[in-house]
VEXVEX-859659 format. One record per residue (C-alpha): z, x, y. Coordinates in steps of 0.25 Angstrom, whole numbers, padded with zeros to 4 digits, always signed. Each point is the difference from the previous one (the first is absolute). Example, Ala and Ser with C-alpha at 12.3 -4.5 7.8 and 13.67 -1.06 7.14 Angstrom:
# VEXVEX-859659
+0031+0049-0018
-0002+0006+0014
//
This chain:
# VEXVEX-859659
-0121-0084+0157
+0000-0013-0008
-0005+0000-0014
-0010-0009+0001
-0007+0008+0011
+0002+0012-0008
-0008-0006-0012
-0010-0004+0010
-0003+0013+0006
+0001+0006-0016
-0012-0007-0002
-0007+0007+0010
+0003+0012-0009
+0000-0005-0014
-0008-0015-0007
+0008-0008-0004
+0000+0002-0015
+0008+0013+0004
+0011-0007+0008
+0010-0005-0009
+0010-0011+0005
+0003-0007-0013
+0015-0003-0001
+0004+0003-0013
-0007+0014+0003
+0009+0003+0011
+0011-0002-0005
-0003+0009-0013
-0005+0010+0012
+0014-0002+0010
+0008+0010-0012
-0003+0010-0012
+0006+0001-0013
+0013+0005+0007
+0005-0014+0003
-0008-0006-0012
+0013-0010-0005
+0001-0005+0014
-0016-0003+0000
+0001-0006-0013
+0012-0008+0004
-0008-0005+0014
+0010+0005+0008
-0006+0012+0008
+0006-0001+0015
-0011+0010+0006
-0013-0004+0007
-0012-0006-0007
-0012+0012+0005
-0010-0008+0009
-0011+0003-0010
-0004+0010-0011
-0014+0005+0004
-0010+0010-0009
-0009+0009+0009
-0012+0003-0008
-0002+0016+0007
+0009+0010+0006
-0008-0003+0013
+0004-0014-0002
+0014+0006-0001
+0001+0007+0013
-0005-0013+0007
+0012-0008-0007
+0011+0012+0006
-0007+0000+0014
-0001-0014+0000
+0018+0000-0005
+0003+0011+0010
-0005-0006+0011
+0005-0014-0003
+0015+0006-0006
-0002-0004-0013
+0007+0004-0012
-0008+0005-0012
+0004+0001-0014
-0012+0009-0008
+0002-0006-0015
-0007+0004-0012
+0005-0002-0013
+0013-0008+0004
+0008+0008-0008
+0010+0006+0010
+0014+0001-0005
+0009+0002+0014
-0003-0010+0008
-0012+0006+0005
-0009-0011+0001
+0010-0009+0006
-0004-0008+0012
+0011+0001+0012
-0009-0006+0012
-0005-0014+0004
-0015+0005+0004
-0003+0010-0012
-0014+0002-0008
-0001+0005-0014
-0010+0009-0002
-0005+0001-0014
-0009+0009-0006
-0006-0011-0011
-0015+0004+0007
+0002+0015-0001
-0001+0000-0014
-0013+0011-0001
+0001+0013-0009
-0008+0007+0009
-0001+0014-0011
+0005+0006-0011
-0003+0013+0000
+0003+0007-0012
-0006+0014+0003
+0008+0001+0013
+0012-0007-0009
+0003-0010+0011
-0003-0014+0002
-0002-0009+0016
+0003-0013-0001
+0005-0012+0009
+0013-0004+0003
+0000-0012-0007
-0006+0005-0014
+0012-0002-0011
+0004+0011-0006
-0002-0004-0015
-0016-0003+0003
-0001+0012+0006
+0007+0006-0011
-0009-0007-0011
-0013+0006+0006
+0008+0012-0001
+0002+0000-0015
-0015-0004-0002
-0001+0014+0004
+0012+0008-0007
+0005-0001+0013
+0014-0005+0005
+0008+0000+0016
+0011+0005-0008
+0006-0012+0009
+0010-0011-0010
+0011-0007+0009
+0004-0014-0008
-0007-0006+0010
-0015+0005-0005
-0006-0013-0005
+0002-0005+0014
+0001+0009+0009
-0009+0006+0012
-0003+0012+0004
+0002-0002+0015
+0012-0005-0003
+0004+0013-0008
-0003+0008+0007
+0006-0006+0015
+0014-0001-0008
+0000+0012-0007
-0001-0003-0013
+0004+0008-0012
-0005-0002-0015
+0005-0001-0014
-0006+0014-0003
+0004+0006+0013
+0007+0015-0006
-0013+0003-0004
-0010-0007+0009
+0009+0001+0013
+0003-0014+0009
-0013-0006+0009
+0003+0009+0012
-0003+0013-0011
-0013-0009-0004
-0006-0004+0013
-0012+0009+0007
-0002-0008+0010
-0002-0013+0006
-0004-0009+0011
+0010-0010+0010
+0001-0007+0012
+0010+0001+0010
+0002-0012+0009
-0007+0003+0013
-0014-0002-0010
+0000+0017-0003
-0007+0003-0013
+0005+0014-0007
-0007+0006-0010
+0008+0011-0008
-0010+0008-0007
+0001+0004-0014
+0002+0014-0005
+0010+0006-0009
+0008+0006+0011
-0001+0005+0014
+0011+0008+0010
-0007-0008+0011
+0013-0004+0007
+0010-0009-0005
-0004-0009-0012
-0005-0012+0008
-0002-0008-0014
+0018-0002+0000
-0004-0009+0013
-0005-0011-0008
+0005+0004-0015
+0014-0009+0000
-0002-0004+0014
+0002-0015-0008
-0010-0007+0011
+0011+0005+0012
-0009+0008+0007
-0016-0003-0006
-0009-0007-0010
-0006+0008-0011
-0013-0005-0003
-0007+0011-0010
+0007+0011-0010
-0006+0012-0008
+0009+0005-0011
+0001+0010-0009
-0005-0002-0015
+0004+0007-0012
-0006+0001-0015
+0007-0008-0011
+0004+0002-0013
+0007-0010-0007
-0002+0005-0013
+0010+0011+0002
+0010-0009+0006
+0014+0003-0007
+0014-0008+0001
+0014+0005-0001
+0013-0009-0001
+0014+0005-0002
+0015-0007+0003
+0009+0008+0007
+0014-0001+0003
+0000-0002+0013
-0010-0001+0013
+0005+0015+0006
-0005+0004-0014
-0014-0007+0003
-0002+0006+0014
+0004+0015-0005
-0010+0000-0011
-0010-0007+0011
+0003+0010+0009
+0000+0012-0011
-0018-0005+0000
-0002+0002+0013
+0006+0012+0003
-0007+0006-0010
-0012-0005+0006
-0005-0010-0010
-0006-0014+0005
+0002-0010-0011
-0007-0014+0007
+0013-0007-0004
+0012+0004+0000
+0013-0011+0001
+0014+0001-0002
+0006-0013-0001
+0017-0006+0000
+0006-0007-0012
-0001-0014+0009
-0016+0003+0006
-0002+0003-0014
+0002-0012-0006
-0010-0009+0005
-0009+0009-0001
+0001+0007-0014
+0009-0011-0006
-0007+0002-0015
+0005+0015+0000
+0008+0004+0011
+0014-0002-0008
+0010-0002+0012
-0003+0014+0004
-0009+0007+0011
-0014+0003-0002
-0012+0012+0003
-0012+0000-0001
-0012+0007+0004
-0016+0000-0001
-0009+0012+0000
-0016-0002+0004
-0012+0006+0002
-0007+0013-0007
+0005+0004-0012
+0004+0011+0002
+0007-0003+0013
+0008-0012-0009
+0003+0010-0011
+0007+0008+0010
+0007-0009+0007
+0004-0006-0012
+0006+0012-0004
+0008+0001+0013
+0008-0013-0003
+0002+0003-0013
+0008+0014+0006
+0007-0008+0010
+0005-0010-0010
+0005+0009-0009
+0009+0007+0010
+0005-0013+0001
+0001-0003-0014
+0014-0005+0000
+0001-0010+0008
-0013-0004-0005
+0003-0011-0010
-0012-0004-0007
-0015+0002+0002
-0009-0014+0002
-0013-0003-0009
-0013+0003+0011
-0005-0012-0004
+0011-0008+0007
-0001+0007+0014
-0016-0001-0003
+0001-0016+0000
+0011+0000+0009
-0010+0006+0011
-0013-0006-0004
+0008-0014+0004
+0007+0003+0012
-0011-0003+0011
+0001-0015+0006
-0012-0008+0003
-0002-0012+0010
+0004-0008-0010
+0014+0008-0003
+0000-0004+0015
-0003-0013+0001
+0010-0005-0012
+0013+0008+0007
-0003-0008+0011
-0002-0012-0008
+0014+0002-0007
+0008+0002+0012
-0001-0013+0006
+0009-0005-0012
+0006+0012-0005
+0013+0007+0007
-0002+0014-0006
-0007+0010+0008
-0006+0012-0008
-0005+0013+0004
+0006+0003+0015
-0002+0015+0001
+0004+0009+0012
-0006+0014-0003
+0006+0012+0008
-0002+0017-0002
+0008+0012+0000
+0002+0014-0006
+0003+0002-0014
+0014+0002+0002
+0003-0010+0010
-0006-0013-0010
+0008+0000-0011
+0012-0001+0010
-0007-0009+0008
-0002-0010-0012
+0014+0000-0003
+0006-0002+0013
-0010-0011+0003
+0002-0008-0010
+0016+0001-0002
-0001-0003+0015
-0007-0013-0002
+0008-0004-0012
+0013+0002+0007
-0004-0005+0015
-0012-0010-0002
+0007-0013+0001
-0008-0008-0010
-0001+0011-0009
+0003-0010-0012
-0012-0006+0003
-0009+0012-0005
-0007+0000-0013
-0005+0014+0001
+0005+0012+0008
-0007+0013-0003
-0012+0010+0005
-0010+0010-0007
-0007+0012+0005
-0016-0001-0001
-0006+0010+0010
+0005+0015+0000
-0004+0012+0008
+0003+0014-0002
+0013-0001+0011
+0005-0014-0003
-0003-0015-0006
-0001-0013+0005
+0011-0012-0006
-0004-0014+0000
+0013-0008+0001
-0003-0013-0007
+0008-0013-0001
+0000-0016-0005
+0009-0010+0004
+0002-0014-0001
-0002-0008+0014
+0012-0008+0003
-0003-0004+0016
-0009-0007+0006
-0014+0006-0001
-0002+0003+0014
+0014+0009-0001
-0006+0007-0013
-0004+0013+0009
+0012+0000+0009
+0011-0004-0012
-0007+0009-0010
-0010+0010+0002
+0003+0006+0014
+0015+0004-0001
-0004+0007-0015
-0013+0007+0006
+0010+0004+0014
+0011+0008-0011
-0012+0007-0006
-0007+0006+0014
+0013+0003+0005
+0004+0009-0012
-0013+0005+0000
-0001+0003+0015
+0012+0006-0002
-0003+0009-0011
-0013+0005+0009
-0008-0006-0009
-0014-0011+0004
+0003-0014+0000
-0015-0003-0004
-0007+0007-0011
-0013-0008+0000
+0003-0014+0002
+0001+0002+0015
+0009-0006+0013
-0006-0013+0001
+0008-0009+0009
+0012+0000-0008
+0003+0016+0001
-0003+0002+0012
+0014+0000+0007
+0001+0012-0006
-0014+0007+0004
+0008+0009+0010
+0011+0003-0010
-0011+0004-0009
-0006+0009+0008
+0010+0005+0009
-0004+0010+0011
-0017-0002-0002
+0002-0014+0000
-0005+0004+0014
-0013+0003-0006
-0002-0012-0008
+0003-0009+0013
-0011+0009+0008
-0009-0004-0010
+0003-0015+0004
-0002+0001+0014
-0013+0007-0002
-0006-0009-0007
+0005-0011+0002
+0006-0002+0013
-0003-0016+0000
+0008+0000-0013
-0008-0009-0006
-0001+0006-0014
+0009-0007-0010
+0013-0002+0008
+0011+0003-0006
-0006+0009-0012
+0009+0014-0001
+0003-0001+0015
+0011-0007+0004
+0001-0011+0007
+0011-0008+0006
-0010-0013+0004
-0001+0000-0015
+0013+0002-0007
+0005-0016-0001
-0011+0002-0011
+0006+0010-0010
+0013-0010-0002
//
């Protein structure tokens, strides 16, 4: 099929307002923020989609998947264009964008039942905002929250700010409704638990648009209290000491919202005004009071039996402005953007991986001694280091983060730069049995190791695939690897 007759048939689906073909639109829509220098830089060497269009109902929905399945064309679902790994990144010539820009309804909040249903293309923070009218809250804060959409959220499996209290979206989500591409509408009903089998919902929670299209998502809803919010800050001696008195909290039970423990060189741009060249903890307890009394009382235990390797405690006022700025809006967007086409320094590339608590101290160390001795333009980074912001009772997450000045040609940043730094890290981590991807998900530019990732129930996930969608017309290349498509990651 041609473009051109696919965008006339489209019509016989969609007017024409909701069929977008305008060039400077494709191209923003052909890659996420995962290759945003090259965007920036006009450079991108991947397919411009054949159009960006907004189906206004799920029914419209199904028509667009039947209409792709049966024609073979690749579909991208997009929401709030916030996708980190490559994710939205176009890899075929005929390919539509499908963008929730019309499901945008907050269909209810129900604050007796303590959850709310809305569509897929309702951002976070406007649903958080009716919310808070209420003394209400999804418990739900990636950075991303001024911008991004709940579809979205939820199809890449998404995790919060506050997610050692709240849990991530998969712990949040009571049901929902997706399409799969031959036209099939699911409804997952809500109820707060059911042995009915196994839990269908993980079909579509993280699926990252491979497998269907959420169209509709019922939450779960919690009380707030931000009067009893309380901030702790302290400097350590070392990150291990940071992750021991992290993992002292959860062991005893305790759920503090925040709870971070940050290297010397992540430190600095973050806590420059106090972090005095040394490692940094922090936590933030919410809700009743006398639930943050207690838990509050359980850092304070696990610090003092760290005590010594504990240099100095940090004014709360400090880790309170510290997170009451830390969200980016459009605009934080937009201006990145905007610098990178003059500027050489890239800020801010994050691979985020998990393990036990034992295995992540270790981890951290032999990644980044790996990277400064093998990377080959190691003396090009401006910033090597990693922080731990998400814990559980058996282990933690570590989000490797690192800057470095640009010195190839734009096109040749990922290839030169990102991929032989983020290669080192899911080796070691593979090899210490730990995940690859804590919450940013596979994307397209993970996905070489999807099988190394899940070894012996990869089978499971490719199952999955060939159910239901045996055309493979659902966002090609997106945590299924595909040979057709790997002259895109260089």
């Amino acid at each position: 099929m041609e473009q051109k007759q696919l965008l006339r048939e489209l019509q016989t689906i969609l007017t024409p307002e909701q069929i977008n073909t305008d060039t400077e639109e494709l191209y923003d829509a052909s890659a996420d923020r995962y290759k945003k220098y090259a965007k920036a830089r006009r450079v991108l060497d991947v397919p411009v989609p054949t159009a960006i269009v907004y189906p206004a109902s799920t029914e419209e929905v199904a028509q667009l998947l039947t209409f792709c399945n049966d024609r073979g064309v690749n579909v991208i679902a997009r929401a709030g264009k916030t996708a980190t790994e490559g994710g939205l990144e176009n890899w075929k010539e005929l390919t539509l964008v499908v963008d929730t820009l019309h499901l945008d309804r907050i269909v209810k909040i129900d604050g007796y039942n303590m959850q709310a249903t809305v569509q897929a293309g309702v951002a976070l923070q406007d649903l958080e905002d009716e919310l808070r009218k209420e003394g209400l809250t999804t418990g739900h804060s990636p950075q991303s929250k001024p911008v991004a959409k709940l579809g979205g959220l939820v199809a890449t499996r998404s995790i919060g700010q506050f997610s050692t209290l709240y849990g991530g979206i998969e712990d949040m989500v009571v049901g929902l409704e997706c399409v799969f591409p031959d036209g099939h509408i699911s409804r997952i009903k809500n109820v707060p638990r059911r042995a009915g089998g196994p839990d269908i919902r993980h079909i579509a929670i993280g699926n990252e648009g491979t497998l269907c299209y959420i169209t509709e998502v019922t939450v779960k809803i919690f009380r707030i209290f931000p009067e009893n919010n309380r901030f702790y800050g302290y400097l350590t001696k070392d990150l291990e000491t940071g992750i021991k008195v992290l993992r002292e909290v959860m062991v005893n039970g305790y759920r503090p919202s925040v709870a971070r423990a940050y290297s010397e060189e992540d430190a600095r741009q973050h806590f420059y005004h106090f972090y005095k060249d040394k490692c940094v903890l922090l936590f933030m307890a919410e809700g009743p009071k006398n639930i943050v009394d207690a838990t509050c009382a359980g850092i304070e235990e696990a610090v003092e039996l760290y005590r010594d390797d504990i240099i100095e405690e940090v004014p709360s006022e400090f880790i309170e402005t510290w997170f009451n700025n830390l969200n980016w809006s459009q605009q934080d967007i937009d201006d990145e953007f905007e610098g990178m086409k003059e500027n050489d320094v890239h800020d801010g590339f994050t691979t985020e991986v998990s393990a036990d608590w034992e295995t992540i101290p270790t981890l951290y160390r032999t990644v980044i001694d790996r990277i400064q001795a093998e990377f080959p333009r190691a003396h090009d980074l401006t910033m090597l280091g990693g922080h731990s912001s998400h814990s559980y009772i058996n282990g933690t997450n570590m989000y490797f983060v690192y800057n470095y000045t640009i010195n190839c040609a734009p096109e040749d940043e990922m290839r030169v730069y990102h991929h032989p730094i983020q290669r080192i890290i899911v080796e070691e981590t593979l090899k210490a049995g730990g995940s690859m991807c804590h919450h940013h998900g596979i994307g397209k530019f993970r996905n070489e190791w999807t099988k190394d990732e899940h070894g012996s129930a990869y089978y499971m996930l490719e199952k999955l695939k060939q159910a239901f969608d045996p055309n493979g017309i659902m966002n090609f290349g997106t945590i299924y690897y595909q040979e057709a498509g790997a002259r895109f990651q260089k």
